[in-house]
C-alpha positions as CSV (number, residue, x, y, z in Angstrom):
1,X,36.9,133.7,60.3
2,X,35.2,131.1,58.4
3,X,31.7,133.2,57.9
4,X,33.4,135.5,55.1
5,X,34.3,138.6,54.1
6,X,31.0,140.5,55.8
7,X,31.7,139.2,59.6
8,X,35.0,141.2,59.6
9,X,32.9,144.3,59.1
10,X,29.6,143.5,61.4
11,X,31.0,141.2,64.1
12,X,32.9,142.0,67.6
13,X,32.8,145.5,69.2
14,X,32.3,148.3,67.1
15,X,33.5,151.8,67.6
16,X,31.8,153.1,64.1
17,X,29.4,152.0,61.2
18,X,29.7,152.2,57.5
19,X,30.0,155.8,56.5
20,X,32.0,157.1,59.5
21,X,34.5,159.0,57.0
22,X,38.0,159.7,58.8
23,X,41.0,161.7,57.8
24,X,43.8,159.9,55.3
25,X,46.4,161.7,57.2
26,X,44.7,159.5,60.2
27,X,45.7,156.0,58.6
28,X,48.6,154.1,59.1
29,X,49.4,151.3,57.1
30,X,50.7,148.5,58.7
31,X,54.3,147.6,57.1
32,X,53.7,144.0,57.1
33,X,50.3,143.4,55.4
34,X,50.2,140.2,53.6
35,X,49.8,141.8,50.1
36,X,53.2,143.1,48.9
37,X,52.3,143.1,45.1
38,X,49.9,146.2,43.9
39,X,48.8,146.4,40.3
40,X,49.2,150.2,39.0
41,X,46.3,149.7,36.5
42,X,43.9,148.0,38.6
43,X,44.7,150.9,41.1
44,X,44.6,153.5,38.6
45,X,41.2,152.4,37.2
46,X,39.3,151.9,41.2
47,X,40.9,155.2,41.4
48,X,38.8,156.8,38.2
49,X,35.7,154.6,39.5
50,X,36.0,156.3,42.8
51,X,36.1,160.0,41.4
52,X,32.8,159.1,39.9
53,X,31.2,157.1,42.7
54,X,33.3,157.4,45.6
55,X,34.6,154.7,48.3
56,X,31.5,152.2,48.5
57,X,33.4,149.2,50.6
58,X,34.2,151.0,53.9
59,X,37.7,150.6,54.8
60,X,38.1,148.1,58.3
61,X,40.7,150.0,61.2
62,X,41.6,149.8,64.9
63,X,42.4,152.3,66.9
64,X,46.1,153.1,68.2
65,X,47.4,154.4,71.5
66,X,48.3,157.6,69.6
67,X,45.1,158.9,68.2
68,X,45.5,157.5,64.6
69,X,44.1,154.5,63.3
70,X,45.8,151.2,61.9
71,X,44.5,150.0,58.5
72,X,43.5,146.8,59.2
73,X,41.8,145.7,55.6
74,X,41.3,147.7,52.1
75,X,45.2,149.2,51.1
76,X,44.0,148.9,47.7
77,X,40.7,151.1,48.2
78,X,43.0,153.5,50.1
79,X,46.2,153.9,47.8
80,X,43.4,154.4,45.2
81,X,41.8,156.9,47.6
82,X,44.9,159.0,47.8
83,X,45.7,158.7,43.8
84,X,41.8,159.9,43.2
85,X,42.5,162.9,45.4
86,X,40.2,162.3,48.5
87,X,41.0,163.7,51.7
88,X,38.6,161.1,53.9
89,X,37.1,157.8,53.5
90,X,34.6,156.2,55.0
91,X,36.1,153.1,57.4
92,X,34.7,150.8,60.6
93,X,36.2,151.0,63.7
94,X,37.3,148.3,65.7
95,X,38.9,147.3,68.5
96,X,41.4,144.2,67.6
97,X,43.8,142.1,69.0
98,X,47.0,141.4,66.9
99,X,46.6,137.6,65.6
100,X,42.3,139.0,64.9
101,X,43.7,141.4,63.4
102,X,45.9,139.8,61.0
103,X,43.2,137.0,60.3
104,X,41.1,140.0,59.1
105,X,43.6,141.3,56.6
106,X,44.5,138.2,55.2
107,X,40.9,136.8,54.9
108,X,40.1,139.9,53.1
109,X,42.8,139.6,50.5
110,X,42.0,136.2,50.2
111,X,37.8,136.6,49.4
112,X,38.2,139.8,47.6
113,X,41.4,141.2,46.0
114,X,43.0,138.0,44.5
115,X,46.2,138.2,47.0
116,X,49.1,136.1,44.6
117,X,50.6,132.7,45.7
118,X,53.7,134.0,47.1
119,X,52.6,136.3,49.2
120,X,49.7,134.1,50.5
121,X,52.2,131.5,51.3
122,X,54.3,134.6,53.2
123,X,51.4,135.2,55.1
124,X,50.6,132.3,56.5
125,X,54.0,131.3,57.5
126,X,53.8,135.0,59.0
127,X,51.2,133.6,61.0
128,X,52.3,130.2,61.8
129,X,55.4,132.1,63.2
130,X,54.3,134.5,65.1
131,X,51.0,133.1,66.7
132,X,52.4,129.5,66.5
133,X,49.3,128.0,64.6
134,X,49.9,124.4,63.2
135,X,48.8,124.1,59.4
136,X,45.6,122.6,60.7
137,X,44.4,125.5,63.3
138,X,45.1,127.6,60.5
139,X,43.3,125.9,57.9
140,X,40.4,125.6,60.0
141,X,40.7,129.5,60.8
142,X,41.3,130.9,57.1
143,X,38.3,128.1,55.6
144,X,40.8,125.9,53.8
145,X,42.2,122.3,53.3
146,X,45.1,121.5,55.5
147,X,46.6,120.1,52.2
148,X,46.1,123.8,50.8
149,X,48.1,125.3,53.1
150,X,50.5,123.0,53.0
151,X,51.0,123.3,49.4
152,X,50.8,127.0,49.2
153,X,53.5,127.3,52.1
154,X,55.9,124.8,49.7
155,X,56.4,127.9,47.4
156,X,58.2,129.6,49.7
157,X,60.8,127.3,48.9
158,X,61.1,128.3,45.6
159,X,64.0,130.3,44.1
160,X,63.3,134.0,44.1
161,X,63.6,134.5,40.2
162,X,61.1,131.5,40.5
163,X,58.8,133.1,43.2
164,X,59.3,136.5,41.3
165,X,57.4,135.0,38.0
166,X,54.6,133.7,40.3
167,X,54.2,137.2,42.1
168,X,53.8,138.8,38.9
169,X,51.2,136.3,37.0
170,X,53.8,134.8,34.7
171,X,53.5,131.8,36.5
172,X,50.5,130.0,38.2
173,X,50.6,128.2,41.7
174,X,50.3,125.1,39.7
175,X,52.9,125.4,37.6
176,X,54.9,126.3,40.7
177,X,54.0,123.0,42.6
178,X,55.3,121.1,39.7
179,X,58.6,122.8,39.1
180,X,58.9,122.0,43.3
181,X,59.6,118.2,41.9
182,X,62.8,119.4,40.7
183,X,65.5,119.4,43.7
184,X,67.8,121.8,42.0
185,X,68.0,125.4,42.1
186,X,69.5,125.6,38.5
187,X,66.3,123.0,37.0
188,X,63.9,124.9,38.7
189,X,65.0,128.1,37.3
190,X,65.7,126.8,34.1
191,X,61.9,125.1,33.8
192,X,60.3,128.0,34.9
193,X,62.0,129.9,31.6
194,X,60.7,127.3,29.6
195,X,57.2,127.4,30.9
196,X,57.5,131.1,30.1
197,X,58.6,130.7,26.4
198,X,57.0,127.5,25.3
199,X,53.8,128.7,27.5
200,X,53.5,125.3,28.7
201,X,50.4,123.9,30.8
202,X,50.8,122.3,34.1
203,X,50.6,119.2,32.9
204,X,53.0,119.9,30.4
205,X,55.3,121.4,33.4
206,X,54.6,117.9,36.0
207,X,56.0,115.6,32.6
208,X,59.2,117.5,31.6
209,X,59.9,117.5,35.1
210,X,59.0,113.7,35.8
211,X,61.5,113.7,32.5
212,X,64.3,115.7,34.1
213,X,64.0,113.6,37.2
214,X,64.4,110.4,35.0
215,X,67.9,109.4,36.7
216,X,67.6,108.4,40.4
217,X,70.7,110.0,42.4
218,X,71.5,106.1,43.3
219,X,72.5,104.1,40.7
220,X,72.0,106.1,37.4
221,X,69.8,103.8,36.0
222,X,66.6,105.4,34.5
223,X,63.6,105.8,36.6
224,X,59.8,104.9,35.2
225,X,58.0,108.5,34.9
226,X,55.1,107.2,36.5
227,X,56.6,106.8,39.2
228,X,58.3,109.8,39.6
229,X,54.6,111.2,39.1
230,X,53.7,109.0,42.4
231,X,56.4,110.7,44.0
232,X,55.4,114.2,43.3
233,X,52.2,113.4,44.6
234,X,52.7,112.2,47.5
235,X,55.5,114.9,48.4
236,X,52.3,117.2,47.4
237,X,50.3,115.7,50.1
238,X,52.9,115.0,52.9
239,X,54.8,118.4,52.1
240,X,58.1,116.8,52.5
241,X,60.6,114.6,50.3
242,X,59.1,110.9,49.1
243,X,60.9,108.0,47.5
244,X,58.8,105.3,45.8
245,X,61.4,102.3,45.5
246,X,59.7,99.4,43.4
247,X,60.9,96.1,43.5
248,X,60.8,92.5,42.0
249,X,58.0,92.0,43.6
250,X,56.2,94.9,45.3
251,X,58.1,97.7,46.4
252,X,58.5,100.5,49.5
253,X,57.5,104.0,49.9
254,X,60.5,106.3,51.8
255,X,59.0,109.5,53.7
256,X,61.9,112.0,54.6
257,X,61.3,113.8,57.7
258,X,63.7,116.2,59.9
259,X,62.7,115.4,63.1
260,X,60.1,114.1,65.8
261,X,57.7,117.3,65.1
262,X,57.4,116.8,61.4
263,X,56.7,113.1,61.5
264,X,53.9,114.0,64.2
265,X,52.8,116.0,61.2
266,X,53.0,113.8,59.2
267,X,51.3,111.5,61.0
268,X,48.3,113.8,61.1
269,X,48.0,114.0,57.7
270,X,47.9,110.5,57.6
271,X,45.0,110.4,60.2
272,X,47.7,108.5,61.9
273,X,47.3,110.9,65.2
């Protein structure tokens, strides 16, 4: 999966080339593709570019038991397909198993159509779930960081007005990772509103949540920013909860974990393991 966009449409048994053209009515979309979020416009303007010039990226299938075909990669080329007015399209043919097969539809929203953070995130936990990859099988699989998968499956946790705002551009995945430093529902909400309005960077968004975080839950006393900056990154890297404690001399870094499978990895990401 690593190769690129191209191996999904040259490697493995092939029951077609480029330019095999089959019916629309043929085509079944699959319901839980990892993109979720379709711009109209975009759609609307491949759909006048492919009036003029037709479907040059072949759309990638597999057959079903039933005679029809399931779309494996290129919903965008086809919903513009069907808005242009076409009756076939040209597609490859392949036979797939079910965790190749979402590898393929995912890798292809990832290299060509700009797939949002949300739904990314959704797919890979889709993925982690249901073939039982650990983030670093699927890292390796997808050509990312362990650490990027990590982070981009942290979003999920988000609030949905929150994860909302990043589906629809308003927000970026950065400005999402920071507003993750707030524990509350109610500060994350209300941050992301300010980022919004103010149109504030992600740096911006990491200090006014290092300032909203400024009272530890403990004593009440006020807590140095920077710290609270060390804190965010290392939750960043680990993916879980971190308290840096400083003291009179020194001080002690707390790692939260649930249970014996996420301090094993933990530990990985540590090169502990």
């Amino acid at each position: 999966m690593g190769k690129g966009l191209d191996a999904l449409f040259s490697s493995g048994e092939s029951l077609g080339e480029p330019g095999n053209e089959i019916s629309l009515e043929e085509i079944v979309v699959r319901d839980n593709q990892p993109r979720q979020v379709f711009n109209d416009e975009t759609i609307k303007e491949m759909a006048d570019s492919i009036r003029q010039h037709g479907v040059l990226q072949p759309l990638l299938v597999r057959p079903l038991d039933n005679g029809k075909y399931e779309l494996v990669a290129g919903e965008r080329r086809l919903r513009a397909a069907v808005l242009a007015g076409l009756k076939k399209v040209p597609v490859v043919i392949r036979e797939m198993e079910e965790p190749e097969t979402w590898e393929a539809a995912l890798i292809e929203n990832l290299q060509r159509e700009n797939l949002n953070p949300v739904d990314e995130a959704a797919a890979y936990r889709e993925m982690m779930d249901r073939f039982g990859y650990t983030q670093e099988e699927l890292a390796r699989k997808i050509g990312k960081s362990r650490a990027y998968v990590a982070n981009t499956v942290r979003l999920l946790n988000l609030p949905a007005e929150v994860k909302e705002l990043v589906k629809t551009g308003q927000l970026t995945a950065g400005h999402a990772r920071a507003i993750l430093a707030l524990k509350e529902t109610e500060q994350q909400v209300a941050l992301a509103q300010k980022i919004i309005q103010q149109g504030m960077t992600v740096r911006d968004t990491e200090d006014a949540g290092a300032r909203e975080r400024t009272t530890s839950k403990g004593d009440g006393k006020k807590k140095d920013p920077n710290l609270l900056m060390v804190e965010h990154k290392f939750e960043e890297l680990l993916n879980t909860r971190v308290k840096v404690i400083k003291q009179k001399k020194g001080g002690k870094i707390e790692v939260h974990f649930n249970d014996d499978e996420e301090l094993n990895r933990i530990m990985e990401v540590l090169g502990l393991l």
